[in-house]
N, C-alpha and C positions, 0 to 999 in steps of 0.2 A: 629883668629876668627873661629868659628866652622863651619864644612862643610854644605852645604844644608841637607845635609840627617840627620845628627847628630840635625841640629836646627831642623829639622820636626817629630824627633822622641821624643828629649827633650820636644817641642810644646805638640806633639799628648798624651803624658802621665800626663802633665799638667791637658788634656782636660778632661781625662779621669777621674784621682785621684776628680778632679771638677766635674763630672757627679755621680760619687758613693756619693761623701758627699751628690748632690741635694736632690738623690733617698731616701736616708741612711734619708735624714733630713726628709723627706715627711713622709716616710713609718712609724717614729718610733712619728709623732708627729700628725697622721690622728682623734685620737682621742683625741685631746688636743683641750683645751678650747682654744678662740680666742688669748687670750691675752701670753696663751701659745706658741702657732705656733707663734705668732708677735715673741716673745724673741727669740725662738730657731731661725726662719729662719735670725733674724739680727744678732744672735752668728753664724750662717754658713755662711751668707754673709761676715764679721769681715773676716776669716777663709779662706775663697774662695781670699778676696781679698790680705791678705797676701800672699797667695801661687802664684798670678799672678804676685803680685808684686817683689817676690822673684825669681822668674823662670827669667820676663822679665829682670830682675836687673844682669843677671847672664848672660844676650848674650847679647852682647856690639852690637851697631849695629841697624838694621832698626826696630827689635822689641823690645826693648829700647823703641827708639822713638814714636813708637806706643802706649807703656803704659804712656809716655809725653804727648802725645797728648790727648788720652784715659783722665788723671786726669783733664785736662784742661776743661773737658766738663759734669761739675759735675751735670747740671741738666739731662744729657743719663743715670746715673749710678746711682746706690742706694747711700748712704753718706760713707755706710761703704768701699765700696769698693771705691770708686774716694779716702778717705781716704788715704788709704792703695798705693793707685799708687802714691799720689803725694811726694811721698819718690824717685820716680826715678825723683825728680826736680834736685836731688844732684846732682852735679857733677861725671861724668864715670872716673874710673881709665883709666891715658893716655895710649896711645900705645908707643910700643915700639920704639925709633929713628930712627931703621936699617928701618921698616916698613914703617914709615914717609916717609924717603928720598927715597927709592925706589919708593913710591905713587908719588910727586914731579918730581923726575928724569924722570918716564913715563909718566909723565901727558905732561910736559912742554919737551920731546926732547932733553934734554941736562943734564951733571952731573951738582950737587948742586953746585960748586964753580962756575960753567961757568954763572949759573941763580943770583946767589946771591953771593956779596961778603963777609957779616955774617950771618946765621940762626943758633937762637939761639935752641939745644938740646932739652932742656926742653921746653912743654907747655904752657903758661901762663891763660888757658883756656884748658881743657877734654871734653868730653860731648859724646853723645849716638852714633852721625855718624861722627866725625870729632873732631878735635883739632884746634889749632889756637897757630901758634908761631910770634914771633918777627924776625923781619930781616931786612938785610942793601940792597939797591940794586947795582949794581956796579957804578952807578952813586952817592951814597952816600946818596940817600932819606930813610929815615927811612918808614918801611911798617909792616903790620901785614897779615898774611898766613894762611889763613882756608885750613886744607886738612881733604877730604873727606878721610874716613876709607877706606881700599880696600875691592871690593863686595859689600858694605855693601846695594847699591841698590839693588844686584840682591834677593833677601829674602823678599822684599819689600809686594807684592801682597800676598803668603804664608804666611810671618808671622799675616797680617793682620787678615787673612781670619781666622787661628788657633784661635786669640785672639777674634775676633768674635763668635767663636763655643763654645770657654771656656763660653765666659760670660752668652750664650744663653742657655746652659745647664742649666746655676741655675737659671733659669727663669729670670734675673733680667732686657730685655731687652722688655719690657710690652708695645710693642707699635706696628702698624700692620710693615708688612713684607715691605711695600712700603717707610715706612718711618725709617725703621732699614735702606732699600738700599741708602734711601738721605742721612742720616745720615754720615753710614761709608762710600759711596764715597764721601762728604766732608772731613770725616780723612784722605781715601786714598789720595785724590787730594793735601789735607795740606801736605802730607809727601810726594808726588811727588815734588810738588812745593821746598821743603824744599833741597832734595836731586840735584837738578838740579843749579848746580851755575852760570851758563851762563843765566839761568831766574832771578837769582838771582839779577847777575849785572845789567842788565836791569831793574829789580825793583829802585836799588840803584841811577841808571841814572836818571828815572822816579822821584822818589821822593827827587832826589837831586834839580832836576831843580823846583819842586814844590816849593820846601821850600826855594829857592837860596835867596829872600830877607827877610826872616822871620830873624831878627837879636836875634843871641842868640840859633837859629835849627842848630845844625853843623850834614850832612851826610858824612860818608868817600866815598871816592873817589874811582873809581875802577880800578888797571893798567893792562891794557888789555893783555899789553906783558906777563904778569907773571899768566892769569886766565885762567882757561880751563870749563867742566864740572864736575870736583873733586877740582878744585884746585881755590881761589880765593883771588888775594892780594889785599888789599887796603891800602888808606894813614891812617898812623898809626892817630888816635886822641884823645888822652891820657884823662883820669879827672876821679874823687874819685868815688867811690860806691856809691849808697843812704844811706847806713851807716853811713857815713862821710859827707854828705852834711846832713841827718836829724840835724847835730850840731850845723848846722851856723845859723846866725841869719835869725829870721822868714822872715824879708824885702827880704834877699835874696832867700830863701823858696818860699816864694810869686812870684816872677818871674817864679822859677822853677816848680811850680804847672801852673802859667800861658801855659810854652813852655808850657807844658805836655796833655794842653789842646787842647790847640792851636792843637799840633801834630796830637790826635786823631780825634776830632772833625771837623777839617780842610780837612783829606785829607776824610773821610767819606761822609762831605757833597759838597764840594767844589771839590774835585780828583774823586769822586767814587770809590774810591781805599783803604782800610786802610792794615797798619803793624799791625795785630792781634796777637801778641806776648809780649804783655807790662811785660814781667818778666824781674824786676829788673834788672838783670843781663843783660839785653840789652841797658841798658842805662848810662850812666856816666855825669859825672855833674863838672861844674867849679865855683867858689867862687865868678863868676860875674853874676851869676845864669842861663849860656849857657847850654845845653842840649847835649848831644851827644847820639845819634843812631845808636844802630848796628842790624844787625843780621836780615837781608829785606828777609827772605826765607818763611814766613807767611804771605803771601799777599792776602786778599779777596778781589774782584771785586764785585760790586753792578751795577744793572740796574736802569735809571732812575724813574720805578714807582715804585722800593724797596724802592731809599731814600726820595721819597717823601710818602711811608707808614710809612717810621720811623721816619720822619716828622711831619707828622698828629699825629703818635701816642705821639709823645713828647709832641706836644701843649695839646692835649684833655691832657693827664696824669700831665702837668701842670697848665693847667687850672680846673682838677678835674672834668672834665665829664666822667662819670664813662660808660653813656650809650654809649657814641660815643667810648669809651675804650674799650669797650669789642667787639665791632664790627673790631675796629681796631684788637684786638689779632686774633679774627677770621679770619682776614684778613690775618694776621702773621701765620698761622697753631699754632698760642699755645693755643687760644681757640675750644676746640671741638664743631662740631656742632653737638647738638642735644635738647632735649627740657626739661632739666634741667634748673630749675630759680636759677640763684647765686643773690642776695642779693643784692644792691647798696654799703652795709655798708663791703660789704667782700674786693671793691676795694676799698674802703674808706680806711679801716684801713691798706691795703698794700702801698696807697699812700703817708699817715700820715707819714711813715717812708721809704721811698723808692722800688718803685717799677721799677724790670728787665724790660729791659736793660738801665732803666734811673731812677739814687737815686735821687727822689723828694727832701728830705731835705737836703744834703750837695750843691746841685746845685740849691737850689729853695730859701732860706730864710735867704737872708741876710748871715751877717759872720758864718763861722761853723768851729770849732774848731777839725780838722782830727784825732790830737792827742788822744782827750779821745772820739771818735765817738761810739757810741756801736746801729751803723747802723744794722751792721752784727747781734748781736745778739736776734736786735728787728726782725729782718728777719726770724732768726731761731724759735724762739717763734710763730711767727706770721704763719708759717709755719706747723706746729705744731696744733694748733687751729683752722686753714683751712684744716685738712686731710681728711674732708669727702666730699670738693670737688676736690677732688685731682684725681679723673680719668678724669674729667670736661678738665684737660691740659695735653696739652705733649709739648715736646721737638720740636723745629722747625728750622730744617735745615737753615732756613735766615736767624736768629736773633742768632743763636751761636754763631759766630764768633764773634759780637757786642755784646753781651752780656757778652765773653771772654774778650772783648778789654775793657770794662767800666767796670769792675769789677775788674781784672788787674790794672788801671788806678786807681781805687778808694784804691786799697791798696798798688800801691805805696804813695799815699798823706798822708794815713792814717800812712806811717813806716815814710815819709818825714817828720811829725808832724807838719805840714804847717795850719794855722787860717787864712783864707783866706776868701772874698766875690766872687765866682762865678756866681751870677744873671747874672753880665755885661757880662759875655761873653758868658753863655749861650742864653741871647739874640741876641747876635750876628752871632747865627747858628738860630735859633727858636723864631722867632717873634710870639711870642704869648699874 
């Protein structure tokens, strides 16, 4: 991994090469018709977010992680650029073994034969701050080993701050300065969270006892003896991709859309706590339609008069009160106050087809069929034909993370191809 000074130099030319196109785009398009400026600044933004995506892609590590986190929060970023990052979803090329074992050997105090009596070489999982092997313990339990990258905390704050200055150069963070600092210290706090495995475990303890009788939620388990703040093993819990379960038949689907529900909506209103991480990749699935969860290092905390605002606002937006709705956003920081009139018929038609952080029509009307759903694209449309109240909203530091976690949630269902009724258990969080 490259040294501090190499990644802050790499960073700082990033920021820069991105500050000339801004300038470069302004200066040569000051006399262009509207509709001109609109194309060119979305061909620089295109441009810009290529080149952040390709820099952060190129240092394994906390800023990595950063532009992970960064795509996840599509409504802070223009399209073009969240575009453009969520290519670092891919999997990282792993690290090298010698580096592994030496990370392991100092975390835990002792050589690898004395901790473990197989760990397997290879990988079975790479990714931005850590890897994840297979291994045997000397007692014979089969487990799985997340090791944190070496360093790769210490860059944490720096790389943040760089990829903040990049974005702010090309204008594209259009929001006051109060709410850029809520914003990115919720990424900051997500990538602390993420980085620290002893909070980790504790998550996993937490949300294991949560779900202890939910039959068909399996959490793994955490072995204390083998966990440090890099290093974190658990009992290994094996089952297919959603790839592989999209196969099965739809009854068993229907279960696994159930957990999935269940999972999120359970610990949000019930825990105050949710796993804000529903990417695929953190889930696996069994042919009896049980659920397995990994990967507790994105954990949002909620106050009790947060979840009874995302409460309120679920009833009014399913019962279609559009005045009590807009009160409620207001109440969410996504409506702006000021004395602009929006229309009844503007949240009518976002409701028609689903509206953030809760899709009225897959969860509202009877069966709905995930597989040919085209939620999303009535979104983007809709989206589209509301741009002239679009300074009216911004992005709101409390409802991110939920609005990550059910959007997330809606396209695993959606890749699941699961035809399912969720009225009934939507009413089972939201009596409305």
């Amino acid at each position: 991994m490259a040294t501090s000074g190499k990644r802050f130099m790499k960073l700082a030319s990033m920021t820069a090469s991105i500050a000339g196109k801004a300038a470069k785009n302004s200066l040569k398009n000051i006399s262009s018709d509207e509709q001109k400026r609109t194309e060119a600044r979305s061909q620089m933004l295109q441009d810009v977010g290529i080149q952040i995506a390709e820099t952060l892609g190129e240092m394994k590590g906390a800023v990595m992680k950063v532009g992970q986190i960064a795509s996840q929060y599509k409504e802070v970023f223009p399209p073009e650029v969240a575009a453009a990052l969520e290519k670092l979803q891919n999997d990282a090329p792993a690290m090298p073994y010698s580096q592994i074992k030496a990370q392991v050997e100092r975390e835990l105090g002792k050589p690898m034969h004395e901790a473990f009596s197989q760990f397997e070489e290879q990988p079975f999982a790479a990714a931005s701050i850590g890897q994840v092997h297979k291994a045997t313990l000397p007692d014979g339990q089969q487990v799985v080993v997340k090791v944190q990258y070496p360093d790769v905390d210490k860059n944490c704050d720096s790389d943040l701050k760089q990829v903040r200055l990049a974005l702010k150069m090309t204008g594209v963070l259009s929001m006051s300065r109060d709410l850029q600092d809520h914003i990115f210290n919720e990424i900051r706090d997500s990538l602390h969270d993420e980085l620290d495995y002893v909070k980790e475990a504790q998550n996993l303890a937490i949300f294991g006892a949560f779900h202890a009788d939910d039959e068909g939620l399996i959490i793994p388990k955490v072995i204390k003896s083998h966990s440090t703040r890099r290093i974190l093993t658990l009992t290994e819990e094996l089952g297919a991709p959603l790839s592989v379960a999209a196969t099965w038949d739809n009854e068993i689907k229907q279960k696994i859309a159930t957990r999935l529900f269940h999972f999120s909506a359970g610990q949000l209103f019930e825990l105050y706590r949710m796993h804000c991480d529903p990417h695929p990749g953190n889930f696996a699935f069994r042919e009896d339609g049980s659920v397995i969860a990994y990967d507790f290092g994105g954990i949002r905390s909620y106050s009790h008069d947060e979840i009874q605002l995302f409460r309120r606002f679920a009833k009014h937006a399913l019962r279609g009160d559009v005045t009590a709705l807009e009160q409620d956003l207001v109440a969410l920081d996504i409506r702006r106050e000021d004395d602009v009139l929006i229309p009844g018929s503007f949240y009518q038609d976002w409701l028609a087809i689903g509206l953030s952080p809760l899709s009225i029509e897959p969860y509202h009307s009877g069966p709905f069929d995930f597989a040919s759903s085209h939620v999303h694209h009535q979104a983007i449309s809709q989206a589209k034909q509301g741009l002239k109240y679009f300074k009216q909203f911004q992005p709101s530091a409390t409802t991110m993370m939920v609005d990550r976690t059910v959007s997330g949630q809606y396209w695993n269902l959606v890749n699941l191809g699961v035809e399912i009724d969720l009225s009934p258990l939507v009413k089972h969080y939201i009596d409305y």
